[in-house]
Backbone as a printed PyTorch tensor [residue, N CA C, xyz], in Angstrom:
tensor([[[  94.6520,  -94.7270,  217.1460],
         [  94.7860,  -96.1040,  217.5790],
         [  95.7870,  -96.8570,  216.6970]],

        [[  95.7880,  -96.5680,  215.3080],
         [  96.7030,  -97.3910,  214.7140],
         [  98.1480,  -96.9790,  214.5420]],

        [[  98.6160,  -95.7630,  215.2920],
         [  99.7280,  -95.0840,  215.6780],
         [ 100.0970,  -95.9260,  216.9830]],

        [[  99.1850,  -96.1800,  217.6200],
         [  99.5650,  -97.1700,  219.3270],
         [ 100.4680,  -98.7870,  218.7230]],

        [[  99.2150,  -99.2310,  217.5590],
         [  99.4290, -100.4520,  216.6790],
         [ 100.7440, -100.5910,  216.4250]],

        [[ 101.0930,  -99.1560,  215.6460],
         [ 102.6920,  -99.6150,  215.0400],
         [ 103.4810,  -99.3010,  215.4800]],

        [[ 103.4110,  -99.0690,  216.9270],
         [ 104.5670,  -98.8250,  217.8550],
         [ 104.9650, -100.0060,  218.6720]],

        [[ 103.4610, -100.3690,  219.4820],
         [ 103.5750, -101.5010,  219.5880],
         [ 103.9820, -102.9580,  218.7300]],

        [[ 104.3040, -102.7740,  217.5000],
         [ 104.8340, -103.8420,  216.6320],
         [ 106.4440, -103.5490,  216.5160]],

        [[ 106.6010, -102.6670,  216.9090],
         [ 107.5640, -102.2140,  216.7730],
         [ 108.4010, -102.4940,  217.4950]],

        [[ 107.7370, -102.0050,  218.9600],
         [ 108.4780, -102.6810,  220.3470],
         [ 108.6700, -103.7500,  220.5740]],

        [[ 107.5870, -104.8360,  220.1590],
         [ 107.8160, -106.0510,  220.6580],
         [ 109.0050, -106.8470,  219.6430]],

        [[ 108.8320, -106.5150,  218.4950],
         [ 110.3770, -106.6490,  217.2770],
         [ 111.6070, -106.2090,  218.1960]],

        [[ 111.7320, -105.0400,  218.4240],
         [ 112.7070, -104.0710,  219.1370],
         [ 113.2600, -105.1780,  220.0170]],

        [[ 112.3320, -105.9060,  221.1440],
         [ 112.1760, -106.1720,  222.3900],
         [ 113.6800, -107.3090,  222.1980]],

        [[ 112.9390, -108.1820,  221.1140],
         [ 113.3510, -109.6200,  220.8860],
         [ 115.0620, -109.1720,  220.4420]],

        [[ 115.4630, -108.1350,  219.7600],
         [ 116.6170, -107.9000,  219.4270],
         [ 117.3110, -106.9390,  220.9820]],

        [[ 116.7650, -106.4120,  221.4660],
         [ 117.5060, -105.8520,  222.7500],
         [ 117.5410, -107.1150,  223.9130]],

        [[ 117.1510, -108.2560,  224.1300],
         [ 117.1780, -109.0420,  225.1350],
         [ 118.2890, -109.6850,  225.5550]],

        [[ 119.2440, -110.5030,  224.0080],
         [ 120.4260, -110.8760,  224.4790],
         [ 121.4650, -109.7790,  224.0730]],

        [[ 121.7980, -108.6280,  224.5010],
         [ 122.5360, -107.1400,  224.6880],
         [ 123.0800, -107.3380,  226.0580]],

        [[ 124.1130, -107.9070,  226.4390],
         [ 124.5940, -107.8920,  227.6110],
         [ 124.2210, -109.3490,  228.5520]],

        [[ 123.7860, -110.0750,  227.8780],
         [ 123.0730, -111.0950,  228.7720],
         [ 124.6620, -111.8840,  229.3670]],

        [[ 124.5400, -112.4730,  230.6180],
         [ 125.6440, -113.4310,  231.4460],
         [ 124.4590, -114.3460,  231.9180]],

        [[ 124.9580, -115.3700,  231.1580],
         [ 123.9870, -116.7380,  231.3130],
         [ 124.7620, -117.3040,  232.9290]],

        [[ 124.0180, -117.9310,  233.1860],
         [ 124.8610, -119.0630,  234.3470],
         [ 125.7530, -119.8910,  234.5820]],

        [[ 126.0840, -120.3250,  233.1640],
         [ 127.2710, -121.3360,  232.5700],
         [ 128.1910, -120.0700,  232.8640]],

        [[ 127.9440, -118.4900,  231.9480],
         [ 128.9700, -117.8080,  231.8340],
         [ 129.2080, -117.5780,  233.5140]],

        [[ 128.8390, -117.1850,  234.2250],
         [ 129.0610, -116.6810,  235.6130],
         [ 129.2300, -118.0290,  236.5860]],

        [[ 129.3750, -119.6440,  235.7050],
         [ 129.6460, -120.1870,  236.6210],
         [ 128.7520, -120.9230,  237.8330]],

        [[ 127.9430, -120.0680,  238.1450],
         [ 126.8030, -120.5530,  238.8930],
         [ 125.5690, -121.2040,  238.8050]],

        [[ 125.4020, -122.2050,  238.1160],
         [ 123.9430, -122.9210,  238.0250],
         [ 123.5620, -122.8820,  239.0980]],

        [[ 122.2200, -122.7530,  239.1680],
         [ 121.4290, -123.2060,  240.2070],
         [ 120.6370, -124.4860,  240.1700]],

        [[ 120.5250, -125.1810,  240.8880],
         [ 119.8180, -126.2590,  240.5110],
         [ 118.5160, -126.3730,  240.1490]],

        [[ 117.8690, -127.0970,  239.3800],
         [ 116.5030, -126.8220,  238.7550],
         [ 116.5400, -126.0060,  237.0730]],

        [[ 117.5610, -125.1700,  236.9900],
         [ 117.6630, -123.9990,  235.9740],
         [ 118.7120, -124.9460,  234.4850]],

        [[ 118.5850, -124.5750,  233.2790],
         [ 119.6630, -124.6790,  232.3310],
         [ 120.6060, -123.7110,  232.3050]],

        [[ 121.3890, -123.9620,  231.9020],
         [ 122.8380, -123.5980,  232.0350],
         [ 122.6330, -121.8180,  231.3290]],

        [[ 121.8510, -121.9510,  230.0720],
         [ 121.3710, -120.5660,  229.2610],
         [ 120.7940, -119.8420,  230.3520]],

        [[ 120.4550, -119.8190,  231.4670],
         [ 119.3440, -118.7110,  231.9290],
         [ 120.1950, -117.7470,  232.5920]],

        [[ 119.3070, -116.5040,  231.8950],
         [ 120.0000, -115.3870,  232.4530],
         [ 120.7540, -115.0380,  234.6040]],

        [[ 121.9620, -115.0590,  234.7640],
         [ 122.1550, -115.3300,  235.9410],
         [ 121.3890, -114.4220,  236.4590]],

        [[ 121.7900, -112.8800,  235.9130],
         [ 120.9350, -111.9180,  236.5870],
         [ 120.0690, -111.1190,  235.9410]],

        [[ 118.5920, -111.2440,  235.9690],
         [ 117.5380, -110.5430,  234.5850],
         [ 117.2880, -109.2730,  235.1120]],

        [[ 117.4250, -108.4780,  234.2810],
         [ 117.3990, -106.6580,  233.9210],
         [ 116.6220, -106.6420,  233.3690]],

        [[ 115.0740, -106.8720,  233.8880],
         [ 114.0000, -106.2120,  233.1660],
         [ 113.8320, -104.3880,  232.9390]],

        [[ 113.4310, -103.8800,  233.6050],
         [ 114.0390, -102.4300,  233.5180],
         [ 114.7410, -101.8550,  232.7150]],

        [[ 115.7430, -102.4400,  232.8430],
         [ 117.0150, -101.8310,  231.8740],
         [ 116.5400, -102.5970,  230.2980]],

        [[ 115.8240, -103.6940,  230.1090],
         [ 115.4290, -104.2030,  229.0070],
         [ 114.2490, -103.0570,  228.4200]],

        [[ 113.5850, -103.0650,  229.4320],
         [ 112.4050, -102.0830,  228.7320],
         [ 112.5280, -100.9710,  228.5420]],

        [[ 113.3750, -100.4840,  228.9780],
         [ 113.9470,  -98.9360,  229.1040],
         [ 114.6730,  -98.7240,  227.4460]],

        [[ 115.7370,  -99.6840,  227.3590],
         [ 116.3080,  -99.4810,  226.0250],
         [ 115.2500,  -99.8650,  225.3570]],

        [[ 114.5110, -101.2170,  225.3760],
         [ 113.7240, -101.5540,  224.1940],
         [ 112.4110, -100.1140,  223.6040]],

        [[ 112.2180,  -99.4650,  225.0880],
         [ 111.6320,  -98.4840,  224.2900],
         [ 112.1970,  -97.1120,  223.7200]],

        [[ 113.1190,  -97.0310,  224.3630],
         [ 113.7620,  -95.4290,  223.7390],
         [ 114.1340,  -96.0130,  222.1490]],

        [[ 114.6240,  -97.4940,  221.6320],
         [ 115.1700,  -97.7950,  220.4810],
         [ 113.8120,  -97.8430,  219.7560]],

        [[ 112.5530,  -98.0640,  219.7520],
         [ 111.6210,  -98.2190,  219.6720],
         [ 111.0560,  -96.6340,  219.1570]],

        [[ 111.1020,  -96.1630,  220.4200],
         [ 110.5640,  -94.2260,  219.7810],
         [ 111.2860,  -93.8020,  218.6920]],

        [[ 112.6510,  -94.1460,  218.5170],
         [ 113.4310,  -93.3450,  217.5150],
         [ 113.3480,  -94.3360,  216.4790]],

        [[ 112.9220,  -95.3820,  216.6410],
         [ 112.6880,  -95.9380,  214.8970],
         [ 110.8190,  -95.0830,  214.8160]],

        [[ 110.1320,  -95.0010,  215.7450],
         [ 108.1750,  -94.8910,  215.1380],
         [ 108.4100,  -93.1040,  214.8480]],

        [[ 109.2760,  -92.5620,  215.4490],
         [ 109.6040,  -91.0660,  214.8330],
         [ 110.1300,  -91.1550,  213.7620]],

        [[ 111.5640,  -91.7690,  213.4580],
         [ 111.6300,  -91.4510,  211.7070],
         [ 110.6640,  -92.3280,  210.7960]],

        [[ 109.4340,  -93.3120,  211.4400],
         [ 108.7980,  -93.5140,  210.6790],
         [ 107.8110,  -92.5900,  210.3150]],

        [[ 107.1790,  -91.7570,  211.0390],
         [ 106.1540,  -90.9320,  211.3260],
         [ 107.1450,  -89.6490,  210.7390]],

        [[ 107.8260,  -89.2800,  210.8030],
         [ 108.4870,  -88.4200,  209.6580],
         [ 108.2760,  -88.3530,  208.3570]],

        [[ 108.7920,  -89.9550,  208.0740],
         [ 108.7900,  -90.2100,  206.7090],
         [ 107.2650,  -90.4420,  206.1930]],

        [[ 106.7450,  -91.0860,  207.1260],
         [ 104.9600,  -91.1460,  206.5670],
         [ 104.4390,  -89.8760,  206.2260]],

        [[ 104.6210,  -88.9380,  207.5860],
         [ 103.6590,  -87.5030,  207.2150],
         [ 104.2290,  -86.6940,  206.7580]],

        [[ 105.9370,  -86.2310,  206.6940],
         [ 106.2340,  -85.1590,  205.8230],
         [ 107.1550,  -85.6800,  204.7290]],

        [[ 107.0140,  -86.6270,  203.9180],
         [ 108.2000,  -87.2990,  203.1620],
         [ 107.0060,  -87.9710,  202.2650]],

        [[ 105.8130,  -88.2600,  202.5650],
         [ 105.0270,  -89.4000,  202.1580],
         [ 104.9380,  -90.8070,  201.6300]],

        [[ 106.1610,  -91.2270,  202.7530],
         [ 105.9380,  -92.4580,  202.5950],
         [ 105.2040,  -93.0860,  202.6430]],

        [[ 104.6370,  -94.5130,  202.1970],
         [ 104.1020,  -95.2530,  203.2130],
         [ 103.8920,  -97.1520,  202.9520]],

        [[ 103.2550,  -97.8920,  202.8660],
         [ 103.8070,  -99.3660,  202.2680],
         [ 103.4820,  -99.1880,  201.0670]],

        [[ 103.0130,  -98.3550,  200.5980],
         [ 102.2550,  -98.6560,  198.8960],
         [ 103.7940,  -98.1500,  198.1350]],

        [[ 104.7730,  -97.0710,  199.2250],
         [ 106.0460,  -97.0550,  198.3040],
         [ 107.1270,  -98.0650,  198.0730]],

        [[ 106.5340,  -98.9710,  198.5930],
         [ 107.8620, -100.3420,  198.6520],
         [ 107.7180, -100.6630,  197.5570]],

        [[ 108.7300, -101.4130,  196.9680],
         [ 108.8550, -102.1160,  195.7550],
         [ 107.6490, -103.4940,  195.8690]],

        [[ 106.8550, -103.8070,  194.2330],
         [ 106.0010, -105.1440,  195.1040],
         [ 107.5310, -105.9540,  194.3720]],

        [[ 107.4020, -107.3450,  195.5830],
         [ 108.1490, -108.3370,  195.3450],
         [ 107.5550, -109.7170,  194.6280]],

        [[ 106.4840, -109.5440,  194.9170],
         [ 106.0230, -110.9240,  193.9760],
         [ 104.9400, -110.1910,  193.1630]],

        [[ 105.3290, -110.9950,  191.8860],
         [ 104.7170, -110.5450,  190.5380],
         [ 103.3630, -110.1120,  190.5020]],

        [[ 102.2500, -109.8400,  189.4710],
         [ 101.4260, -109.8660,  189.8900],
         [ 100.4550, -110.4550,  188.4070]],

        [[  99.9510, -112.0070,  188.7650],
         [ 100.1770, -113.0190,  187.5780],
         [  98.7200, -112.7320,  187.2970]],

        [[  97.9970, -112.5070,  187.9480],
         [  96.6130, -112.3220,  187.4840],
         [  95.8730, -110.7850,  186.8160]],

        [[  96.8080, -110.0490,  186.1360],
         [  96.2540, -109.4150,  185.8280],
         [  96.7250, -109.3630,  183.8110]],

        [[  96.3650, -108.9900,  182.7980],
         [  97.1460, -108.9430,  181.6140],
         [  96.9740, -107.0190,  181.3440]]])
């Protein structure tokens, strides 16, 4: 279950950086429609959004899952960044 967890955190990160990848707003194509802002996508590619957002998605939770189970990574190898004031 917590393999589903960090994929899914993964994807939805992924998601937010694959969305404007090609986007033609309505201003760009010229065509507002009325009711709409000028930013909205003229024509939305869901599909093609989810499609990349997940293949970019598998190949980051594989070299993570690499590095976790045969490399032994895991967060305890990060550097800590804030001090740690309560202990002498």
């Amino acid at each position: 279950m917590s393999a589903f967890a960090v994929y899914f955190i993964i994807w939805w990160t992924v998601l937010f950086m694959v969305l404007p990848i090609g986007l033609r707003t309505q201003a760009d194509e010229n065509e507002v429609v009325l009711g709409t802002v000028e930013s909205a996508p003229a024509r939305f590619r869901g599909a093609r959004v989810v499609l990349l957002t997940s293949v970019i998605s598998a190949a980051i939770y594989g070299a993570w899952y690499v590095a976790s189970t045969y490399f032994g990574f895991s967060l305890n190898s990060l550097p800590r960044i804030v001090p740690d004031f309560g202990r002498t």
